[in-house]
VMD Tcl script that draws the C-alpha trace (Angstrom):
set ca {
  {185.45 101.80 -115.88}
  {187.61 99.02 -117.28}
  {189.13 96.64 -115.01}
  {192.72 97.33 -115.63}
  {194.81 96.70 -112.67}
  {197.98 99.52 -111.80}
  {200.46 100.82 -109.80}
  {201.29 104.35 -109.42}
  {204.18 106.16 -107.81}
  {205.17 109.92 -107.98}
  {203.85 113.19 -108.47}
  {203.48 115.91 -111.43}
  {203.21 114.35 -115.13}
  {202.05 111.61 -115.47}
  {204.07 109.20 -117.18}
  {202.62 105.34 -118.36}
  {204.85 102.47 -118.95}
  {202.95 99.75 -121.07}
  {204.39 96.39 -120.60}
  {205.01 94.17 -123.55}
  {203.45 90.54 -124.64}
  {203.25 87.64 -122.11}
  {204.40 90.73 -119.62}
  {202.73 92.09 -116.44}
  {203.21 95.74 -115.22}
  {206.20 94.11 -112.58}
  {208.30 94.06 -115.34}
  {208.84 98.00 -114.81}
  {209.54 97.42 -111.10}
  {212.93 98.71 -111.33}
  {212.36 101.94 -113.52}
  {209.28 102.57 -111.68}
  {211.02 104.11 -108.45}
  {213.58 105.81 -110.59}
  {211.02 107.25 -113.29}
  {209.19 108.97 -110.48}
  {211.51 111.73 -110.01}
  {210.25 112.97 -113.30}
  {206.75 112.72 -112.84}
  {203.83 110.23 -111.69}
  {204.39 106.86 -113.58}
  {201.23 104.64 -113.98}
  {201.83 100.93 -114.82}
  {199.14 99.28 -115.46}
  {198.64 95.91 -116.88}
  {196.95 95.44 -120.12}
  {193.18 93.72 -120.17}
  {193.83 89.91 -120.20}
  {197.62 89.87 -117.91}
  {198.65 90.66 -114.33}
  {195.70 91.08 -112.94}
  {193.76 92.78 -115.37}
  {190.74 90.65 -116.66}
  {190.75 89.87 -120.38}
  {188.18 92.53 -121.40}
  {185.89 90.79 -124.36}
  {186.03 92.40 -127.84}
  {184.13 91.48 -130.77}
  {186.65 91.47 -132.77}
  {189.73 91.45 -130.26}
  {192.08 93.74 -131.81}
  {195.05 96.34 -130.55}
  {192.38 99.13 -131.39}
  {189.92 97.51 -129.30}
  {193.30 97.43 -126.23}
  {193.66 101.23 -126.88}
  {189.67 101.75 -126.08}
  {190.07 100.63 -123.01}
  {193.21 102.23 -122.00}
  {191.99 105.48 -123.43}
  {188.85 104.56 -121.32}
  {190.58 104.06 -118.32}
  {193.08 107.17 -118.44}
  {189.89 109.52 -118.53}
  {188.54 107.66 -115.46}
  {191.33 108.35 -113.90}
  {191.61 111.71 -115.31}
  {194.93 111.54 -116.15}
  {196.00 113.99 -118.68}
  {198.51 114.51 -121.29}
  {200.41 111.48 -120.46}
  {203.50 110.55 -121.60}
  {203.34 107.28 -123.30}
  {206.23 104.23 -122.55}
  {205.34 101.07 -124.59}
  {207.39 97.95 -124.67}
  {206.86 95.73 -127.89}
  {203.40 95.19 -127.71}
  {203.17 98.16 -125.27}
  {204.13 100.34 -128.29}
  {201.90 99.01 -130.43}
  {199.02 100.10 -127.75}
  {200.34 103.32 -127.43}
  {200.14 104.14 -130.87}
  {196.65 103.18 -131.37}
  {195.93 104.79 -128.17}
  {197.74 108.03 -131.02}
  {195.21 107.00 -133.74}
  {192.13 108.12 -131.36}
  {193.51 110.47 -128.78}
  {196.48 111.95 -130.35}
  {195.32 115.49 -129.52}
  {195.44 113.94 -125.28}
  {199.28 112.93 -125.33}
  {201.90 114.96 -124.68}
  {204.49 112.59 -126.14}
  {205.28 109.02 -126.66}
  {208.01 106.27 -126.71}
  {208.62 103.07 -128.44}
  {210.53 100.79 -126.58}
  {211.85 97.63 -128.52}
  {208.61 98.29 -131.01}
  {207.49 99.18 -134.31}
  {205.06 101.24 -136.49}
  {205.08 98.49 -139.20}
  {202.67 96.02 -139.36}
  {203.34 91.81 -139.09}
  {204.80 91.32 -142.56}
  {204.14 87.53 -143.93}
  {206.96 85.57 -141.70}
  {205.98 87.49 -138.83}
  {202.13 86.74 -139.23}
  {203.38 83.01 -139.46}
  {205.09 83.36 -136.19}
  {202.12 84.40 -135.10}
  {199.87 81.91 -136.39}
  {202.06 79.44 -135.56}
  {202.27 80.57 -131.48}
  {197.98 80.33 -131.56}
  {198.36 76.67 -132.61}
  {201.04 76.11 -129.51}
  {198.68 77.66 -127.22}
  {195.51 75.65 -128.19}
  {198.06 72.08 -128.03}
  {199.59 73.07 -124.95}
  {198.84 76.03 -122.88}
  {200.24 78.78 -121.48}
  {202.95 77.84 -119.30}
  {204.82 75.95 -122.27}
  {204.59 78.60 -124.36}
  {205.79 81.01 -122.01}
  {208.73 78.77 -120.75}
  {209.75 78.96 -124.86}
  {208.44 82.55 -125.72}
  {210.34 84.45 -122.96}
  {214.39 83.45 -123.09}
  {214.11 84.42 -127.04}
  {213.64 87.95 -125.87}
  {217.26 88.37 -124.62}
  {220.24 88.04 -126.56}
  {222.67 85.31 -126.87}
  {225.11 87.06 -123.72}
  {222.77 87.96 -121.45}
  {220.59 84.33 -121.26}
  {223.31 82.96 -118.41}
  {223.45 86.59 -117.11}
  {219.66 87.03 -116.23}
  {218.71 83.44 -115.90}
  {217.05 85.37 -112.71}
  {215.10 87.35 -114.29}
  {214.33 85.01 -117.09}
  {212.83 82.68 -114.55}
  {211.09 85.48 -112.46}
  {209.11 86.55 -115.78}
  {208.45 83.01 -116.67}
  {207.14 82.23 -113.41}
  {204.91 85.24 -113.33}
  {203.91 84.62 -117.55}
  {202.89 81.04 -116.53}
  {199.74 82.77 -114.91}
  {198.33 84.91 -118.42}
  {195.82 82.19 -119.21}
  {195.83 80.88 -122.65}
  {192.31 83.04 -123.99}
  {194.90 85.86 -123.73}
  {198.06 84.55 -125.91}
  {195.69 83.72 -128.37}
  {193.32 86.73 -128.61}
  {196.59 89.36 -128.38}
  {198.31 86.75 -131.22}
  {196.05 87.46 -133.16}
  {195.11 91.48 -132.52}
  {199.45 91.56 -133.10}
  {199.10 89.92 -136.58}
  {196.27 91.93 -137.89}
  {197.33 95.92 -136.33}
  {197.56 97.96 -139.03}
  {200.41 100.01 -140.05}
  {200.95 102.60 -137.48}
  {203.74 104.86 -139.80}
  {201.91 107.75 -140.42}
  {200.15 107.91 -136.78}
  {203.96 108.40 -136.09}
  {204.93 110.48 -138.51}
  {202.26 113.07 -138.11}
  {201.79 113.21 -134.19}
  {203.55 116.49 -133.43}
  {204.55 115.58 -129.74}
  {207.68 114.65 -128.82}
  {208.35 110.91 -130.21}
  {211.62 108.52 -128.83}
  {212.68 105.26 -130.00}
  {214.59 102.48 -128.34}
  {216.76 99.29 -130.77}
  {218.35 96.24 -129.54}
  {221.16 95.71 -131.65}
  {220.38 92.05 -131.63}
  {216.88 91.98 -131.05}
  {214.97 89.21 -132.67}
  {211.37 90.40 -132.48}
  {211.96 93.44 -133.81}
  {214.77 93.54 -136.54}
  {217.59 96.53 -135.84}
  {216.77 97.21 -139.74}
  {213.41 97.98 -139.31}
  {214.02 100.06 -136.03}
  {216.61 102.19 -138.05}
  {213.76 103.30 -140.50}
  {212.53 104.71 -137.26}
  {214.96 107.41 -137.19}
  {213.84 110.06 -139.36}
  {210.25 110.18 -137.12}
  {211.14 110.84 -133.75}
  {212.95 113.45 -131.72}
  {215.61 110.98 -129.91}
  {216.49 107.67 -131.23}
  {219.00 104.57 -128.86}
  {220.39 101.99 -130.76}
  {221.63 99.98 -127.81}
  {224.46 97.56 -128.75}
  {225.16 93.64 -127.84}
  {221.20 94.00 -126.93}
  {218.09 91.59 -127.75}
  {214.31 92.96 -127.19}
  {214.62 93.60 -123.48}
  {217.04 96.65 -122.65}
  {214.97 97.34 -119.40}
  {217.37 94.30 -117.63}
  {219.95 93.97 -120.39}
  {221.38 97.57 -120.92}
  {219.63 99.27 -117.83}
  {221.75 102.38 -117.28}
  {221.65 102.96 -121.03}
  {217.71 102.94 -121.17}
  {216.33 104.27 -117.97}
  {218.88 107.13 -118.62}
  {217.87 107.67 -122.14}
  {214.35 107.88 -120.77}
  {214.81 110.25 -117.60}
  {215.98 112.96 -120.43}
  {213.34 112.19 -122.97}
  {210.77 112.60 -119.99}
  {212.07 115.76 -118.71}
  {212.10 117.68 -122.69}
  {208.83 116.19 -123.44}
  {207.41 117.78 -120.00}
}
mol new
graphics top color blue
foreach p $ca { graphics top sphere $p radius 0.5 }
foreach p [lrange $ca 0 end-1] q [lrange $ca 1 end] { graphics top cylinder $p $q radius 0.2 }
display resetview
């Protein structure tokens, strides 16, 4: 069984929030409780953060993530899950769709994308590998994580900024790098999207950064419920709560 640390609360369907990059299943704390009404939400945290040990693949890639996820849900035997995935969460869950799609009932991209890195973005990428072999984790982390947020909510959840800092500083270095890398090389995920014949939603941050509100609007036309949050960056769990959790609670309970 892979070693993937989780939390679980509730009963019925099972429902699994994926946490994003430089993230740790805690970062669902708040939806967690609330989800559970709907059904049994797992949050586990992905080989390599939290306390989930980096799992070693030869080559390290998001397909090689979604093994042992898919790995670890038959373990469990958890079955026809509903699929959450923040950022890189999303990109998980839709690998997890290239090689199980027949085993999920439905699945949600949450601030994420079925496009692959295009050339700036693989830069970025390239770019954050070289930080991490200078000067570590924490660094990176104290940089990486306030860029998530838009420009109004930085003095607004300096909090929770610091709280996921704090708990980032911990994902050692091995793990940036090898899921920097596995991000920049995914393939594109558009027709595992297009073609799974579950229910499919999609959440956009008006101002998010990491994934551009053009892209996310080319979303549209391949899922069942799309949010286009405004005045929001790439993390609508703490800046637009209501909005999102909401949105989420009625996606859960159709897709049931």
């Amino acid at each position: 069984m892979p070693d993937i640390a989780f939390s679980s609360l509730g009963t019925g369907q099972p429902v699994i929030l994926i946490h994003g990059f430089c993230e740790t299943k805690e970062l669902w704390e708040d939806f967690q409780p609330a989800l559970s009404y709907s059904g049994q939400v797992f949050c586990p945290d992905l080989p390599g953060f939290g306390e989930s040990k980096l799992t070693k693949g030869d080559p390290f890639t998001i397909d090689f993530v979604a093994e042992q996820m898919v790995k670890w849900l038959a373990d469990l035997n958890i079955k026809d899950p509903i699929l959450i995935g923040h950022s890189l969460g999303g990109y998980v869950a839709l690998a997890i769709l290239a090689m199980a799609s027949e085993n999920i009932k439905a699945v949600g991209l949450f601030h994420s994308t079925a496009f692959p890195d295009n050339k700036q973005k693989k830069l970025v990428r390239e770019k954050a590998v070289k930080f991490v072999e200078n000067y570590g984790s924490g660094p990176f982390v104290e940089n990486f994580i306030p860029q998530l947020f838009s420009g109004p909510h930085l003095e607004r959840h300096k909090g929770t900024i610091a709280k996921l800092i704090l708990r980032g500083k911990d994902i050692p270095s091995e793990t940036i790098i090898a899921y920097s890398k596995a991000m920049r090389d995914r393939p594109d995920r558009v027709d595992v999207l297009k073609k799974f014949t579950g229910k499919k939603c999609f959440i956009a941050g008006e101002f998010d950064t990491a994934v551009s509100i053009t892209a996310s609007r080319q979303h549209q036309d391949w899922v069942d419920d799309y949010l286009e949050i405004k005045q929001c960056g790439h993390m609508g769990m703490f800046e637009k709560p209501n909005e999102t959790l909401v949105f989420l609670q009625q996606f859960i309970t159709k897709a049931k």
